[in-house]
Backbone as ProteinMPNN parsed JSONL, in Angstrom:
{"seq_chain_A": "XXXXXXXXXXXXXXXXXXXXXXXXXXXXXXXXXXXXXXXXXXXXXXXXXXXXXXXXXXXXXXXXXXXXXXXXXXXXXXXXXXXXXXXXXXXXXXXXXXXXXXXXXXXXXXXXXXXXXXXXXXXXXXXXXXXXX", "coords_chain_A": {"N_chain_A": [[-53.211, 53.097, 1.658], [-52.68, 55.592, -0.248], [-51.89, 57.079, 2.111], [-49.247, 55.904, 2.851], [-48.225, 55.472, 0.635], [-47.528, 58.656, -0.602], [-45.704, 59.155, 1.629], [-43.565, 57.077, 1.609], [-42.993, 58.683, -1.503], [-41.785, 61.29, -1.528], [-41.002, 63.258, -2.958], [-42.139, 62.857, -4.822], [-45.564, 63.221, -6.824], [-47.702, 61.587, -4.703], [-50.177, 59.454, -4.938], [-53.723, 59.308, -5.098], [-56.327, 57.957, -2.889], [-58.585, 57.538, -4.298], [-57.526, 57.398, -6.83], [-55.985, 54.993, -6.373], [-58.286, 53.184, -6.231], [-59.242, 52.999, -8.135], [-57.266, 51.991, -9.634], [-57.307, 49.424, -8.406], [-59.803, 48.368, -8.88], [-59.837, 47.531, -11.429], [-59.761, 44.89, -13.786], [-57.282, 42.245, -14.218], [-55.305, 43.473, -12.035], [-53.647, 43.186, -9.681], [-53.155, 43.605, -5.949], [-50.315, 43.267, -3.546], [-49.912, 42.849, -0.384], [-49.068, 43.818, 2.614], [-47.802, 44.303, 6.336], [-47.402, 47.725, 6.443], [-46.182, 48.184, 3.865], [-47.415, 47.875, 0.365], [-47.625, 46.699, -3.208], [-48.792, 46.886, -6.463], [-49.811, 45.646, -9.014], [-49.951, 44.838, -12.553], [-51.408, 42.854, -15.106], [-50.823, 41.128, -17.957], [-51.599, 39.887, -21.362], [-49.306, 38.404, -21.433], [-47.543, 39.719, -20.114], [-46.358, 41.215, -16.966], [-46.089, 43.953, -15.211], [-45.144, 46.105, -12.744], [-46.633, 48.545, -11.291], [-46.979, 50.409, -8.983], [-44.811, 50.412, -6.252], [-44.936, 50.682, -2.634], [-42.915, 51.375, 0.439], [-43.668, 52.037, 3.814], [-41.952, 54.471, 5.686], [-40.867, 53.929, 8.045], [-41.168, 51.608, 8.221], [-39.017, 50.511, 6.424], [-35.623, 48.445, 4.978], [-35.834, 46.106, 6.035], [-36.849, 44.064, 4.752], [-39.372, 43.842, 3.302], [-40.165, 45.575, 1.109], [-38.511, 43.565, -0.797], [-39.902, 40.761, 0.059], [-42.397, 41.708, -1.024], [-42.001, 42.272, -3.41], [-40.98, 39.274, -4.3], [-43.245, 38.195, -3.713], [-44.962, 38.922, -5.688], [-43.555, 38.309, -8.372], [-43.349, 35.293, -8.028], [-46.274, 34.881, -7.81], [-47.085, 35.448, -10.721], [-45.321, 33.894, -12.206], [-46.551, 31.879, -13.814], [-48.103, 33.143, -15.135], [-47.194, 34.755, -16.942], [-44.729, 36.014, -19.654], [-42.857, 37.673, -19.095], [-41.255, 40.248, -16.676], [-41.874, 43.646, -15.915], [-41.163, 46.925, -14.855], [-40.794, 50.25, -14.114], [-38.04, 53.185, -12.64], [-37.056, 55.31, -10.937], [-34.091, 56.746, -11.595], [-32.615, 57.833, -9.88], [-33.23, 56.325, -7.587], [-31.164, 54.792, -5.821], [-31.581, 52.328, -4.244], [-33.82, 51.628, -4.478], [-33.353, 50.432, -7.491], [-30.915, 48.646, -6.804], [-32.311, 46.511, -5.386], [-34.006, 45.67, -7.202], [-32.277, 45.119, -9.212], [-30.602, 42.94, -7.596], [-32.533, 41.123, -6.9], [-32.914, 39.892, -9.64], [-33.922, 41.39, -12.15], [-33.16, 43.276, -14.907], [-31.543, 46.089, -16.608], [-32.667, 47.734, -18.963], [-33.942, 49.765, -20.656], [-33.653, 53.272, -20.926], [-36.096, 56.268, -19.622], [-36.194, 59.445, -20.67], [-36.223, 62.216, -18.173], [-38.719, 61.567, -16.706], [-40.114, 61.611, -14.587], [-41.492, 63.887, -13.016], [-40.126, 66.413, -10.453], [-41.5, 68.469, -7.735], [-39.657, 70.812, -7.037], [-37.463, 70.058, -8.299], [-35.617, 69.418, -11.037], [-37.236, 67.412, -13.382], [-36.651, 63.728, -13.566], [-34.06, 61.136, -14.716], [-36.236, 57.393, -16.064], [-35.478, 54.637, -15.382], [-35.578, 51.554, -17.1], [-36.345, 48.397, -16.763], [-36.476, 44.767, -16.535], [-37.502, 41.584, -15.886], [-37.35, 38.111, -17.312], [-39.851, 35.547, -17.166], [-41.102, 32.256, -16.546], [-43.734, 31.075, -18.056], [-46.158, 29.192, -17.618]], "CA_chain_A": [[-52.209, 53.022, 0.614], [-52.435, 56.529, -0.323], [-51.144, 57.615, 3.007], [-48.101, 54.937, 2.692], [-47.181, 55.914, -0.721], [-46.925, 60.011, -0.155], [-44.819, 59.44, 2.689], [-42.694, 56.658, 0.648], [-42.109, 59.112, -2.654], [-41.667, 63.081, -0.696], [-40.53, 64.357, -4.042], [-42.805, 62.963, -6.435], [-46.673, 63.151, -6.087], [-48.513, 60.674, -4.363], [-51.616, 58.522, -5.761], [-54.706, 59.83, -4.045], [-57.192, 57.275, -2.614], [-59.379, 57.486, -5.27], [-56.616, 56.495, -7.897], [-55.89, 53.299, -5.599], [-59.412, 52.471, -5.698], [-59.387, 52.661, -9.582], [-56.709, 50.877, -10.365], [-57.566, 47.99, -7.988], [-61.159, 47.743, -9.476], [-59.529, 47.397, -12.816], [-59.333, 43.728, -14.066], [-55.82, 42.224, -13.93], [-54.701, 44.22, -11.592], [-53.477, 42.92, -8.162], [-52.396, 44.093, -4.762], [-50.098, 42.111, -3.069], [-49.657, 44.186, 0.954], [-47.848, 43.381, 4.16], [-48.151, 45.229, 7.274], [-46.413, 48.896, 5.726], [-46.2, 48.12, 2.544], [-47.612, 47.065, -0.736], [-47.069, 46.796, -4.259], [-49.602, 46.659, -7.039], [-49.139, 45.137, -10.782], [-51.456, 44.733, -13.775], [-50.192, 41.565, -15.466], [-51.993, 41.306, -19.563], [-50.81, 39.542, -22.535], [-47.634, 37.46, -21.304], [-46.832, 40.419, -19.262], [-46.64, 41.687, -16.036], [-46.313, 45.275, -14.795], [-45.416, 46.741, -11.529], [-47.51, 50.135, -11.095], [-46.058, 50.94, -7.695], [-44.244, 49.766, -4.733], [-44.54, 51.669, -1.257], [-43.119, 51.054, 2.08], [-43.908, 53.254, 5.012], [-40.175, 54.741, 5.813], [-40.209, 53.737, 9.403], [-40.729, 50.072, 7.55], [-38.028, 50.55, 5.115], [-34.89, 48.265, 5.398], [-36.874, 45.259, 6.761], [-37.17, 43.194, 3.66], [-40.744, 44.172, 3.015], [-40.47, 45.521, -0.419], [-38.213, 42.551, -1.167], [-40.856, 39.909, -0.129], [-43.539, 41.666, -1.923], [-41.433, 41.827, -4.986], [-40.864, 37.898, -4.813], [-44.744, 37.251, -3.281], [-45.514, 39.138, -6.944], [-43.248, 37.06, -8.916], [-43.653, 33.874, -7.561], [-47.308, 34.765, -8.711], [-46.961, 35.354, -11.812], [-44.487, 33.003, -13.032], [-47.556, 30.707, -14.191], [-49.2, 33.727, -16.457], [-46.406, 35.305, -17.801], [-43.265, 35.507, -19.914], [-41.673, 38.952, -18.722], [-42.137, 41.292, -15.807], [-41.052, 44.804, -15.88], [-41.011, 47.904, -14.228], [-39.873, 51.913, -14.35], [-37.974, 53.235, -11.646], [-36.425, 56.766, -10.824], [-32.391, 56.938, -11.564], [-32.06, 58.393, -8.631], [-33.679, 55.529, -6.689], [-30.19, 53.899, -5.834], [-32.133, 51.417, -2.745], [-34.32, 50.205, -5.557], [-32.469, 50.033, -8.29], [-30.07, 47.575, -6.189], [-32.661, 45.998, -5.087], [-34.028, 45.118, -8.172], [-30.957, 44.044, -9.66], [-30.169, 41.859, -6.903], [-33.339, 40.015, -7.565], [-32.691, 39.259, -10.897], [-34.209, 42.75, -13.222], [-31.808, 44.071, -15.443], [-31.885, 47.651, -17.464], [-33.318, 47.121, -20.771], [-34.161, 50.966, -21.517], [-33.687, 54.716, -20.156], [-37.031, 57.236, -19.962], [-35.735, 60.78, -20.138], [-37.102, 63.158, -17.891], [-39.798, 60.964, -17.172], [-40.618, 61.655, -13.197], [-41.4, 65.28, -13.042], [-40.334, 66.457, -9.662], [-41.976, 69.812, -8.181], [-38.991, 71.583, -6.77], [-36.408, 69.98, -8.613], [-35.792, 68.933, -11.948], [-37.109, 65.967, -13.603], [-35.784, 62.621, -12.848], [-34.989, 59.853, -15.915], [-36.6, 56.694, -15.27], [-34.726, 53.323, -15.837], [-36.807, 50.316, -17.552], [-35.817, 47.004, -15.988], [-37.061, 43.637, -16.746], [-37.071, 40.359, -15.533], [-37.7, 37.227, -17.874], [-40.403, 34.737, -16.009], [-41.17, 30.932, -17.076], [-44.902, 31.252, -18.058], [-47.112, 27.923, -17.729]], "C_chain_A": [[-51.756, 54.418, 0.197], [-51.274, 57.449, 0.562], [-49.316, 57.097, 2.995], [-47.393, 55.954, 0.932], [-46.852, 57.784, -1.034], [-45.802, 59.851, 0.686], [-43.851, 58.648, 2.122], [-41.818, 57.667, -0.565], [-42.327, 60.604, -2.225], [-41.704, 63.655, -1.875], [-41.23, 64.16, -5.306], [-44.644, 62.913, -5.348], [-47.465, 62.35, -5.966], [-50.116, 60.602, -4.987], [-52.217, 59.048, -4.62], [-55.94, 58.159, -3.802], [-58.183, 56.415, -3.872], [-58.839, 56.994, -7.02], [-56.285, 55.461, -7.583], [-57.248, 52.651, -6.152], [-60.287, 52.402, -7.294], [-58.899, 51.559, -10.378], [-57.372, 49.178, -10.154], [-58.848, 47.151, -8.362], [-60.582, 47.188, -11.034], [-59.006, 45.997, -13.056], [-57.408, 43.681, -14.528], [-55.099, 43.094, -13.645], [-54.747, 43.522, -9.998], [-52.849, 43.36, -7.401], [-51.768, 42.85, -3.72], [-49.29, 43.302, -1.321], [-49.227, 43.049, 2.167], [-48.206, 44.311, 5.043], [-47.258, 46.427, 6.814], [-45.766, 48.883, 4.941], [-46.953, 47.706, 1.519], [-47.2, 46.948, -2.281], [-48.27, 46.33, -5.114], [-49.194, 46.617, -8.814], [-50.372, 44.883, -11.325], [-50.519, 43.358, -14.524], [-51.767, 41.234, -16.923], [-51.011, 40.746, -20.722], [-49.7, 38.822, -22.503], [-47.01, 38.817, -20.201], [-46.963, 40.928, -17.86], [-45.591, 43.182, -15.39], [-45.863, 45.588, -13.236], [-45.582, 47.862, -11.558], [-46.31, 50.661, -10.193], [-46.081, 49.901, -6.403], [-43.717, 50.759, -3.947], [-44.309, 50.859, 0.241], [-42.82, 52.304, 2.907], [-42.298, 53.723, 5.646], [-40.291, 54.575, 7.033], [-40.406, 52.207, 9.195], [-39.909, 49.587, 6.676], [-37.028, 49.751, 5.718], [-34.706, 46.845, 6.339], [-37.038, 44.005, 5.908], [-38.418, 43.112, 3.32], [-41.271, 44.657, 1.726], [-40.019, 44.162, -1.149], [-39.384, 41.171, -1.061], [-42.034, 40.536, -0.944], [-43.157, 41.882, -3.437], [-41.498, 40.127, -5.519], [-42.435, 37.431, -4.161], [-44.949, 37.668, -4.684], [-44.626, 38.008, -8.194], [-43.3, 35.811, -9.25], [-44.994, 33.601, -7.998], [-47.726, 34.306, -10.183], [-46.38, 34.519, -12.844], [-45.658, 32.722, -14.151], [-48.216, 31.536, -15.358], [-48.528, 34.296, -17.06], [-45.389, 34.98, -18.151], [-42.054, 36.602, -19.601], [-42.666, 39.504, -17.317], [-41.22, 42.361, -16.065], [-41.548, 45.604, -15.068], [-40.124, 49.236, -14.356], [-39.711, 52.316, -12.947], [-37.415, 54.217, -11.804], [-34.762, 56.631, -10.781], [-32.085, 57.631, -10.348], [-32.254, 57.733, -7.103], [-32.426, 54.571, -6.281], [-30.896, 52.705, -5.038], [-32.417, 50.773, -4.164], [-33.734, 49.661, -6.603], [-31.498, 48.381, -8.095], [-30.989, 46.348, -6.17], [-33.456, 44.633, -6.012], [-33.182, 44.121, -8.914], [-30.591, 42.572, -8.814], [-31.275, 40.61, -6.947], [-33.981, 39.61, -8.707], [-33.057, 40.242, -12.238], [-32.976, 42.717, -13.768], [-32.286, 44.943, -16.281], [-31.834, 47.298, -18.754], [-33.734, 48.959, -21.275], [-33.851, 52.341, -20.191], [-35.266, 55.714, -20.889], [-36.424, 58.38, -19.843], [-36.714, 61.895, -19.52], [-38.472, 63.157, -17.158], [-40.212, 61.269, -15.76], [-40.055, 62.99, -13.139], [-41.802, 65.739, -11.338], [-40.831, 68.347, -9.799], [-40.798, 71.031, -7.464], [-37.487, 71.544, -7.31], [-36.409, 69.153, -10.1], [-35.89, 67.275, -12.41], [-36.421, 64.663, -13.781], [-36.023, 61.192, -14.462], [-35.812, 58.655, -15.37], [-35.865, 55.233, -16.088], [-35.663, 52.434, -15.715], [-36.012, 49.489, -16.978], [-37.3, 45.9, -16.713], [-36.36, 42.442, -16.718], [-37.768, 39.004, -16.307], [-38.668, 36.096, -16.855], [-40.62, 33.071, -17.379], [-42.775, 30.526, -17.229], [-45.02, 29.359, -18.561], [-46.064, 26.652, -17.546]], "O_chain_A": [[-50.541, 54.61, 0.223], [-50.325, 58.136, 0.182], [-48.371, 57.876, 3.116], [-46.491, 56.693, 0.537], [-45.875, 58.064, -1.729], [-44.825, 60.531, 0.374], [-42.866, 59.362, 1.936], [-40.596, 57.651, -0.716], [-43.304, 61.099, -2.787], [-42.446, 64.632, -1.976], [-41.156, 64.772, -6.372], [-44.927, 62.738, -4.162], [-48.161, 62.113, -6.952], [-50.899, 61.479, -5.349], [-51.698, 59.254, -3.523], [-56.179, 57.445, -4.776], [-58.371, 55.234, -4.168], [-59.45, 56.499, -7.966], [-56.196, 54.667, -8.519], [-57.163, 51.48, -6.522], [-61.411, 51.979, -7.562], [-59.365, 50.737, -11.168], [-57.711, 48.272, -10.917], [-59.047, 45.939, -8.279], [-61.225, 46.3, -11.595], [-57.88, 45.758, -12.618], [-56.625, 44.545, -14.925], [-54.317, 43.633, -14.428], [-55.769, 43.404, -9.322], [-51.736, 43.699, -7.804], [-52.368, 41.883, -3.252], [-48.433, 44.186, -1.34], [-49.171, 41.829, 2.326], [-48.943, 45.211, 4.639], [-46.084, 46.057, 6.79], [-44.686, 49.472, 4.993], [-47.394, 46.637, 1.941], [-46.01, 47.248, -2.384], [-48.883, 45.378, -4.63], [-48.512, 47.355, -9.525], [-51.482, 44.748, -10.809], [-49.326, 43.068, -14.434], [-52.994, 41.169, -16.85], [-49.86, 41.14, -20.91], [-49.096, 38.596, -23.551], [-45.964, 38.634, -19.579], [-48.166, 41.072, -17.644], [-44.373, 43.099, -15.236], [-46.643, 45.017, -12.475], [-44.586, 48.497, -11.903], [-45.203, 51.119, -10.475], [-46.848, 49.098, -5.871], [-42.722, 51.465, -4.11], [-45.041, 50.121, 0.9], [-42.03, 53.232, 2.736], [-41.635, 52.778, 6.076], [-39.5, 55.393, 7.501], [-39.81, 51.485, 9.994], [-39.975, 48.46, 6.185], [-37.019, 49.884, 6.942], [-33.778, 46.57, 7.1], [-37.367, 42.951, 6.452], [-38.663, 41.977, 2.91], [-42.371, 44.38, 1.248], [-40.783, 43.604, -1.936], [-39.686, 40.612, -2.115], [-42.678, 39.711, -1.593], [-43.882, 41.693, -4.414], [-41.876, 39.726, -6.62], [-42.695, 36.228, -4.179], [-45.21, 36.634, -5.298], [-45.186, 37.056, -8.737], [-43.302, 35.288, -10.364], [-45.25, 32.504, -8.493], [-48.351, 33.348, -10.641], [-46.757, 34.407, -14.011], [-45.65, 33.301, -15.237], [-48.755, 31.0, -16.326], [-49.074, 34.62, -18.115], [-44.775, 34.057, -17.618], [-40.838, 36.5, -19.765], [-43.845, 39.386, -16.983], [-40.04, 42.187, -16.371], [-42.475, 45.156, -14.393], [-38.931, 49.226, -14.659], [-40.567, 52.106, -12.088], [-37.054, 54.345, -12.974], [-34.289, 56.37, -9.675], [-30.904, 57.883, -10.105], [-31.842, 58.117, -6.008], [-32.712, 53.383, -6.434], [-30.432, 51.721, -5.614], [-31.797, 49.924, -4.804], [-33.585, 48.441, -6.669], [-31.415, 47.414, -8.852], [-30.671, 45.31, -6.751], [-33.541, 43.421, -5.814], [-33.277, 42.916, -9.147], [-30.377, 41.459, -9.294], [-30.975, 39.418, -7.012], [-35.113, 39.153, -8.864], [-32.549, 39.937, -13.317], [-31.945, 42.259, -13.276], [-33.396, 44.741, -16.774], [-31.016, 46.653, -19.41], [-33.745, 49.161, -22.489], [-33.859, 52.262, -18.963], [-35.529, 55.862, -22.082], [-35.956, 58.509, -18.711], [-37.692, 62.378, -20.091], [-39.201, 64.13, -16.964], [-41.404, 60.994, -15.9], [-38.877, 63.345, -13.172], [-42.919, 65.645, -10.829], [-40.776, 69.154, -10.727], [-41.217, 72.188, -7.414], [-36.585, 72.351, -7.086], [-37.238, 68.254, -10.238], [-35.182, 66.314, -12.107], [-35.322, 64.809, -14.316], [-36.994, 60.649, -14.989], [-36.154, 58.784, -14.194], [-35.86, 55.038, -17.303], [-36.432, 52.299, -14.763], [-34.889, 49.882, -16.66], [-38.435, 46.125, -17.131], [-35.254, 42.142, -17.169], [-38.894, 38.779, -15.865], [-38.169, 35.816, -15.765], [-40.352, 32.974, -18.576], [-43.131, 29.605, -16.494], [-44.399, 28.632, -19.336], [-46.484, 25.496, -17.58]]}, "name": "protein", "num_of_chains": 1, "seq": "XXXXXXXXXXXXXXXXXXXXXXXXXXXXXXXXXXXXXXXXXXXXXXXXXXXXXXXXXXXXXXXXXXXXXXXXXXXXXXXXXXXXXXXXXXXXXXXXXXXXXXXXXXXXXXXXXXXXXXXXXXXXXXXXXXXXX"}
């Protein structure tokens, strides 16, 4: 995962092994993976979370983040009443991608993804309403 998600975000800095292997011990917290990709969410209180979503860039383009966006969804419906997620304004792919399966922009972070050769990046809140229980 580590390896996958450096090579996914070049400009921001990749989760090390040992931060994977934190989160995923950490109650309500699930990984939902595909062959070169995964995506991992914490889901607490009516809500659910997406941490991060990486696909390997020679798997990009494939529909591989898209199914593990709707394998996480489709999860969750049953335990929650929202899902959200923060994403980099400069992420046009996801952004779209999001939108197109149903998110919409509910807030702006300023500043909030601090790159190291170029200035920080806002991050756009999104959230998608789910039909809990």
């Amino acid at each position: 995962m580590a390896q996958i998600h450096a090579a996914a975000f070049v400009h921001d800095r990749g989760w090390s092994s040992d931060e994977f292997a934190t989160l995923i011990a950490q109650p309500h917290t699930d990984l939902f993976s595909t062959l070169g990709g995964f995506a991992l969410t914490r889901t607490l209180i009516g809500e659910s979370e997406l941490l991060t979503l990486a696909v390997s860039p020679d798997q990009q383009r494939r529909g591989i983040a898209r199914a593990l966006l709707t394998d996480w969804i489709a999860a969750k419906r049953q335990h929650a009443e929202i899902a959200f997620l923060d994403v980099a304004a400069d992420n046009f792919a996801a952004l779209g991608l999001y939108q197109n399966i149903g998110f919409t922009r509910t807030g702006l972070r300023k500043s909030y993804y601090a790159r190291a050769q170029f200035p920080a990046v806002d991050a756009v809140m999104m959230t998608q309403a789910l039909t809990r229980g």
